[in-house]
C-alpha positions in Angstrom: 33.3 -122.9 -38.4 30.7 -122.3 -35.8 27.0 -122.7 -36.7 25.2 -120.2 -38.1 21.4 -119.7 -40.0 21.3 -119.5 -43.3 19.7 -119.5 -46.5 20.0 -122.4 -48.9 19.3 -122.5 -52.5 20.3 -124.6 -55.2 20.2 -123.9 -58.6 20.1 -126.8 -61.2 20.0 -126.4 -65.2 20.9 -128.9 -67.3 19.7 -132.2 -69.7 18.3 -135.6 -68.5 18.7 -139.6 -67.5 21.3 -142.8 -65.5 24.0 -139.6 -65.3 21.5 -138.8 -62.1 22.7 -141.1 -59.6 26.6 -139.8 -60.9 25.6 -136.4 -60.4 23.6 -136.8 -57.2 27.7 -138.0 -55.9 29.2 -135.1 -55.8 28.3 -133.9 -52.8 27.4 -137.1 -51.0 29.1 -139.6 -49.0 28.9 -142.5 -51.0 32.0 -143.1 -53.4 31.8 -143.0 -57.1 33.5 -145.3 -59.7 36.5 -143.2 -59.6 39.8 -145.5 -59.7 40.6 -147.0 -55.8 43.2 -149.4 -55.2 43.7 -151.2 -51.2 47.4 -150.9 -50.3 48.9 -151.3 -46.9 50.2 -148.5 -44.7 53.6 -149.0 -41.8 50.9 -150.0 -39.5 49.9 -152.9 -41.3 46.2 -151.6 -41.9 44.5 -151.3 -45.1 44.7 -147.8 -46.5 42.2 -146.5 -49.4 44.1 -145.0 -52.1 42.4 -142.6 -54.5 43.3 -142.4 -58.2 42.7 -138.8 -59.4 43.6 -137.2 -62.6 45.3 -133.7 -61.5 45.5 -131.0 -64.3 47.8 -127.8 -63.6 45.8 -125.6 -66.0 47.9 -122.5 -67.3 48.4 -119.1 -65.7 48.1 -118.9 -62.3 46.7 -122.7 -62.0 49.9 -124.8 -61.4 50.2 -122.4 -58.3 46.9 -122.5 -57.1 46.5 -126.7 -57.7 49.6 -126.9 -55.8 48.5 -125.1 -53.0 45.2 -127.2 -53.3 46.8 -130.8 -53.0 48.8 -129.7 -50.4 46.2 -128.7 -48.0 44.0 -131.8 -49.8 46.9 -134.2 -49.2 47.2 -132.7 -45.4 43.3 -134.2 -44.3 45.0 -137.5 -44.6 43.3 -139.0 -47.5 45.3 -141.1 -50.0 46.0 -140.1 -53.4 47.9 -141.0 -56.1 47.8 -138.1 -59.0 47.9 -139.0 -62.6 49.3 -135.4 -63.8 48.4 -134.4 -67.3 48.3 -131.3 -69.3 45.3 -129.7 -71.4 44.9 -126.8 -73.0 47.7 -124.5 -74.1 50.5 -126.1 -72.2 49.7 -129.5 -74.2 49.4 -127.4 -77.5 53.3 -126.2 -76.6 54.4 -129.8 -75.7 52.0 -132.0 -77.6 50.7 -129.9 -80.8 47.3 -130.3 -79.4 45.3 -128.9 -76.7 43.8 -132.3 -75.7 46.3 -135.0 -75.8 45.1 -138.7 -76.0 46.6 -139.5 -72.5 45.3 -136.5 -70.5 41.6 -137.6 -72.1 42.5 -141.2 -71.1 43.3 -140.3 -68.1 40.0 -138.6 -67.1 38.3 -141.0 -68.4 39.8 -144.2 -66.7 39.8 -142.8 -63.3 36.6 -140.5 -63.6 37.5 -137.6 -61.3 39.5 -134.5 -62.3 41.2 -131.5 -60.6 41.4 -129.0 -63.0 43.4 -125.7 -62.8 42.1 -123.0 -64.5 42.6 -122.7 -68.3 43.3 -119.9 -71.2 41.8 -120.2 -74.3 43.1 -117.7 -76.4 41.3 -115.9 -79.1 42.9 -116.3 -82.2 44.2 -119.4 -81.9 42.2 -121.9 -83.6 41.2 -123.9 -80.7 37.8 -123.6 -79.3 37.2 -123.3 -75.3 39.4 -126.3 -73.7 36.4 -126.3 -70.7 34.0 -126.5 -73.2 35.4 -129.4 -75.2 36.1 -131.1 -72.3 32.2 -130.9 -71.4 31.1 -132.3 -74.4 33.8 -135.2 -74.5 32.6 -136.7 -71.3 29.1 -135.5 -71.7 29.4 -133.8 -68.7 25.9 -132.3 -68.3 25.1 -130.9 -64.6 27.5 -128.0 -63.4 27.2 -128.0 -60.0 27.9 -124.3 -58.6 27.7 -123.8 -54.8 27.6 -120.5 -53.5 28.3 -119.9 -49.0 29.1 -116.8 -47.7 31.9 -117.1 -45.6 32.8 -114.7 -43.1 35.7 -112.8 -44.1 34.5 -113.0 -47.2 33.6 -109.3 -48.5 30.0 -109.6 -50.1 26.9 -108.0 -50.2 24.8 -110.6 -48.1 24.9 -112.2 -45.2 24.5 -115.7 -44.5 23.3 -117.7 -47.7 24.3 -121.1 -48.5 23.4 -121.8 -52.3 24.5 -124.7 -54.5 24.1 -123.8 -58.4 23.8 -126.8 -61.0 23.6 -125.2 -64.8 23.0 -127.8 -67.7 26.2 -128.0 -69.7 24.9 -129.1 -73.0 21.7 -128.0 -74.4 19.7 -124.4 -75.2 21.2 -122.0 -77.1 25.0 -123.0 -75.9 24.4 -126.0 -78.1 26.5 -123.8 -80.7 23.4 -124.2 -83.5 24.3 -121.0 -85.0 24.6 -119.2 -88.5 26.1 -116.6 -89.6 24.7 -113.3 -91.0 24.1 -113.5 -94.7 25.7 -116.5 -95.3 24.0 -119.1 -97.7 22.8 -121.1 -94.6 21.4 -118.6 -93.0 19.0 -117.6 -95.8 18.3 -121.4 -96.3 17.7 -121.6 -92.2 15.6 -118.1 -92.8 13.2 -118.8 -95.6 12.1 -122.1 -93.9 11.8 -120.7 -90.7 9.6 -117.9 -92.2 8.0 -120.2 -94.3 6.6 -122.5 -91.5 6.5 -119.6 -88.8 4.6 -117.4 -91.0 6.9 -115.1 -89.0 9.2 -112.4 -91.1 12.5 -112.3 -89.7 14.1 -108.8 -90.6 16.7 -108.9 -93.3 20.3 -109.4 -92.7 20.3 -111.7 -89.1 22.2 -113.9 -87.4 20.5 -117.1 -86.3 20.7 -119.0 -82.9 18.7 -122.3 -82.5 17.4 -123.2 -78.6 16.7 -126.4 -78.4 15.5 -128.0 -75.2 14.7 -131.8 -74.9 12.1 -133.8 -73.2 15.6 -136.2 -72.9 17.0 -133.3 -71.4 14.6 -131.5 -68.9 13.6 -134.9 -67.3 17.9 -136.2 -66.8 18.5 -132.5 -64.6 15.0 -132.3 -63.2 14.9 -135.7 -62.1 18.6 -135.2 -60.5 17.2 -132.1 -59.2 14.8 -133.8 -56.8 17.1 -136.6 -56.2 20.0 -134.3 -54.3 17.1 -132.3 -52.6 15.6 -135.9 -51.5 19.4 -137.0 -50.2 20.2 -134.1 -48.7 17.1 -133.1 -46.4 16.5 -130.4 -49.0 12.5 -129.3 -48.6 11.6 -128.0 -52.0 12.5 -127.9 -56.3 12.0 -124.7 -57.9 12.0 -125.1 -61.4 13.0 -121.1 -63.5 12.2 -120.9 -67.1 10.2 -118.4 -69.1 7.9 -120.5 -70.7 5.2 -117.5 -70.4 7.3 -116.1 -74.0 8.8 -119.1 -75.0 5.9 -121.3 -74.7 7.2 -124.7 -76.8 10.8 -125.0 -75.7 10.6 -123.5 -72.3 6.6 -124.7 -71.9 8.3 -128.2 -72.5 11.0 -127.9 -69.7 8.2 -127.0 -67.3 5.4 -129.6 -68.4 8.0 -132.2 -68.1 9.4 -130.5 -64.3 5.9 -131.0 -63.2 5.3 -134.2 -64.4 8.5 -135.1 -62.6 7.8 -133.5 -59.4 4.4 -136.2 -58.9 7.3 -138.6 -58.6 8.6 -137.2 -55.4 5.4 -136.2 -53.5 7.2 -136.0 -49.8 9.1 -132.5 -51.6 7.8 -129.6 -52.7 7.6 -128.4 -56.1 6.7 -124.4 -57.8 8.0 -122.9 -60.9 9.2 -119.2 -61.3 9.6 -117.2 -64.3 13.7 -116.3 -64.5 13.4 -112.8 -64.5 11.5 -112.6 -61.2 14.1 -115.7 -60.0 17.1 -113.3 -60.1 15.1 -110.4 -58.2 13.8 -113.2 -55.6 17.6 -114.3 -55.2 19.0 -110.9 -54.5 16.3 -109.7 -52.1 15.0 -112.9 -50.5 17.3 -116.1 -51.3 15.8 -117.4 -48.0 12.5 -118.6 -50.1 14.4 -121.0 -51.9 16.2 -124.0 -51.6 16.8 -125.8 -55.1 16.5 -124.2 -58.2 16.4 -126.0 -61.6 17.2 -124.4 -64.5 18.0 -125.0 -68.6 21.6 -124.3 -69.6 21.4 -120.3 -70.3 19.3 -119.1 -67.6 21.7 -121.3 -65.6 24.8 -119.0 -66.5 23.8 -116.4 -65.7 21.9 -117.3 -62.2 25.0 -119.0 -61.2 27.2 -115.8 -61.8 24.3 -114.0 -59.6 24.7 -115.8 -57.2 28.6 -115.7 -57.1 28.3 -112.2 -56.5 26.0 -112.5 -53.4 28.3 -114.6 -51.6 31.6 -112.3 -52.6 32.2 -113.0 -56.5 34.1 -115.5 -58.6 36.8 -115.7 -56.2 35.5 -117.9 -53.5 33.1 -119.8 -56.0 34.1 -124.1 -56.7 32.1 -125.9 -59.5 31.9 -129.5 -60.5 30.6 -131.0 -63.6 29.2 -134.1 -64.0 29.1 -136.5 -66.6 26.2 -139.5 -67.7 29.5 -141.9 -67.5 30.4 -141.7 -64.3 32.7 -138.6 -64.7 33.4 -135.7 -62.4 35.4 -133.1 -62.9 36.6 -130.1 -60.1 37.4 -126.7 -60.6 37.6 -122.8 -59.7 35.3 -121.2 -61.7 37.4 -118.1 -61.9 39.9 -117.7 -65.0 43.8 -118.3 -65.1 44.6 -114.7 -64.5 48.1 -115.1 -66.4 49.4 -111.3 -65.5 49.6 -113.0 -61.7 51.3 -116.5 -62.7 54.1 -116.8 -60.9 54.2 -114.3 -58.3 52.5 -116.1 -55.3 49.5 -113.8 -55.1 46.5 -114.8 -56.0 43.7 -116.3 -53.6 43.3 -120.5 -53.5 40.2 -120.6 -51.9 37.7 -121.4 -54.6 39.8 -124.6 -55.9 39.9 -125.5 -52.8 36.9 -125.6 -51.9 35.9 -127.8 -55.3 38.5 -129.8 -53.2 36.1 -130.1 -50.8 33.2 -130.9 -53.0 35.3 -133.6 -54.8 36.6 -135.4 -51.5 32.9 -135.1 -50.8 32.3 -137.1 -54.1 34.9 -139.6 -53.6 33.2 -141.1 -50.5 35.4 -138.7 -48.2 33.1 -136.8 -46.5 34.7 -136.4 -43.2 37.7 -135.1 -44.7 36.0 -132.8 -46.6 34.1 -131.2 -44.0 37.2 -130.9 -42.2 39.3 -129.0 -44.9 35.8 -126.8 -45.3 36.2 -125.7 -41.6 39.9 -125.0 -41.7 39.5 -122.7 -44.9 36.5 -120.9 -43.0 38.3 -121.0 -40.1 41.5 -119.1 -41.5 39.2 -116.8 -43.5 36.8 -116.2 -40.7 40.3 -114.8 -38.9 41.4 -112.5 -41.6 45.4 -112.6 -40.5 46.8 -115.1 -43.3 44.8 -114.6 -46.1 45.3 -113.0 -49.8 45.1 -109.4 -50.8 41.7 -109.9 -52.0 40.6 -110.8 -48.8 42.0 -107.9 -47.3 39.7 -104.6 -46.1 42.5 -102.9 -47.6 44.0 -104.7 -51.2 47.2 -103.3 -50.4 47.2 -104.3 -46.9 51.0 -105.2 -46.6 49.9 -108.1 -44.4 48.5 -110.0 -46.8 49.9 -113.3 -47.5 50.5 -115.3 -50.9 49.2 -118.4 -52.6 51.5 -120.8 -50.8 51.3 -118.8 -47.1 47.2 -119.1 -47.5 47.7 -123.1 -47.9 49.8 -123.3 -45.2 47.8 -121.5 -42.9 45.0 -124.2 -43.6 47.2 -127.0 -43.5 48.0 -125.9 -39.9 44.2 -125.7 -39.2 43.5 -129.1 -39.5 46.6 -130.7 -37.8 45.9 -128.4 -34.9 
């Protein structure tokens, strides 16, 4: 991909604390303590190979994993893939979405490739991706955002990496329902050591942010800027309303940021953040945000760079686990008819070679799926100036086009 200027921001929201270094992995060279075993190749040399637990996801996501470890497989890095379903295909087989030996398998080897997965309403099983966050307390979510050309979006060249906290604020499910016995109970003491009325007949949502918490991201926050030659921490919040639990997040930022005097630290109130990003993203470089305001910044900046489509994540885990993904759904109505657009798994391909110590071949697999966007001949309908362009190629087509980028 030839070299271009361009804005870089990262976003960060998320809890605290040793998950830091584990997090700080996914995008650098060093390996992780994901599984590696030394075996021998025909040429008698020793030959890395990678233990990685591969989940198809339902929908479209056996297709668009497929196409993924093929063009993976095809920089020439050695993998062995424990395969193991989650989600609704394991509630078919297995009478539960998250059989014993798919969680097993995650957790002995510590990296994932996950397809996209369905969770259906209705049927008695909470979000698999959710679950899955909260069993291997994976608390960063790494989101990186690059416009690519070919890529149809409404800004140029910007080069953002979001990381949302996974596990507190209001997502921490503390909730109770209108009218119910708990509520009132949650109500009157509320009221009673508020001295605030809350109006009849609510529903109650607790945020709850941790000095725990705040220091584990904010503390990773400056660490990825300080490995990788990023210039300055910006951490959002809106502690001017919510001055205890979002005043806390920023007294403890700050008090983190005299701990890494050689990068530069400011704070910004989230509502001004998401004007800043749209009109100047150039300002910013990393971002650092609690779990809500980190949803929706991360979707933000999605759509700058061209929308869910072309948008990887990563979430990271206190124990030394990472798992990859698209960050789009599993668009069932598509499964099956070799349509839909690879890019965004692939590029949490990228990220995750990147994490297993393979940074060469991760660059290189980033180049050939710019390069063969950048071109615009063999890619997906949605990548098309025209969606009905009847030159538009399909899932499997898109992968080999890439594959033929890097042997060439």
């Amino acid at each position: 991909m030839p070299s271009r200027s361009v804005s870089r921001v990262l976003i960060i929201a998320a809890p605290p604390t040793a998950g830091t270094v584990i997090a700080i992995r996914a995008l650098r060279e060093r390996p992780p303590a994901c599984t590696i075993s030394a075996k021998r190749s025909g040429l008698g040399e020793g030959v890395l190979t990678h233990t990685i637990t591969l989940i198809p996801g339902d929908g479209t996501g056996p297709e668009i994993v497929e196409a993924t470890r093929r063009a993976i497989e095809a920089t020439g890095v050695k993998i062995e893939w424990d395969v193991h379903d989650v989600g609704m295909p394991a509630m078919a087989k297995h009478g539960t979405p998250f059989p014993k030996e798919a969680l097993e398998s995650v957790r002995r080897n510590h990296v994932a490739l996950k397809g996209p997965l369905t969770t259906e309403l209705g049927t008695g099983f909470r979000s698999v991706n959710v679950a899955l966050r909260k069993e291997f307390d994976l608390y960063a979510n790494l989101r990186p955002a690059k416009t690519y050309p070919g890529v149809p979006a409404p800004r140029g060249d910007v080069d953002l990496v979001v990381v949302r906290e996974n596990i507190e604020d209001l997502y921490a499910g503390i909730e109770f329902d209108v009218d119910s016995p708990e509520e009132r109970e949650v109500q009157e003491t509320i009221e009673r050591l508020s001295k605030i009325k809350i109006r009849e007949h609510s529903a109650l949502a607790i945020k709850a942010i941790s000095v725990e918490g705040s220091r584990r991201i904010v503390k990773f926050a400056f660490d990825y800027a300080k490995a990788n030659g990023r210039r300055k921490v910006t951490a959002v919040h809106k502690a001017n309303i919510m001055k205890f639990a979002d005043g806390l997040f920023l007294r403890v930022a700050r008090e983190v940021a005299n701990d890494y005097p050689g990068i530069e630290f400011e704070d910004r109130i989230v509502d001004n953040m998401c004007m800043q990003l749209v009109v100047k993203p150039d300002l910013y470089d990393v971002l650092v945000l609690p779990n809500l305001y980190g949803d929706i910044v991360s979707d933000l900046v999605a759509g700058l760079v061209g929308g869910l489509g072309v948008a990887p994540g990563a979430n990271i885990g206190e124990n030394g686990v990472a798992m990859f993904e698209a960050i789009h759904g599993s668009a069932p109505k598509y499964a099956g008819l070799n349509k839909v657009n690879p890019m965004a798994l692939m590029l949490a391909g990228v990220l995750m070679l990147r994490h297993i110590g393979e940074r060469e071949a991760g660059d290189s697999l980033e180049r050939a799926i710019a390069s063969v966007v950048a071109e615009g001949k063999e890619v997906t309908y949605d990548l098309k100036a025209d969606r009905d362009d009847p030159s538009a190629v399909g899932t499997k087509e898109f992968a080999d086009a890439v594959i033929r980028r890097m042997r060439n």
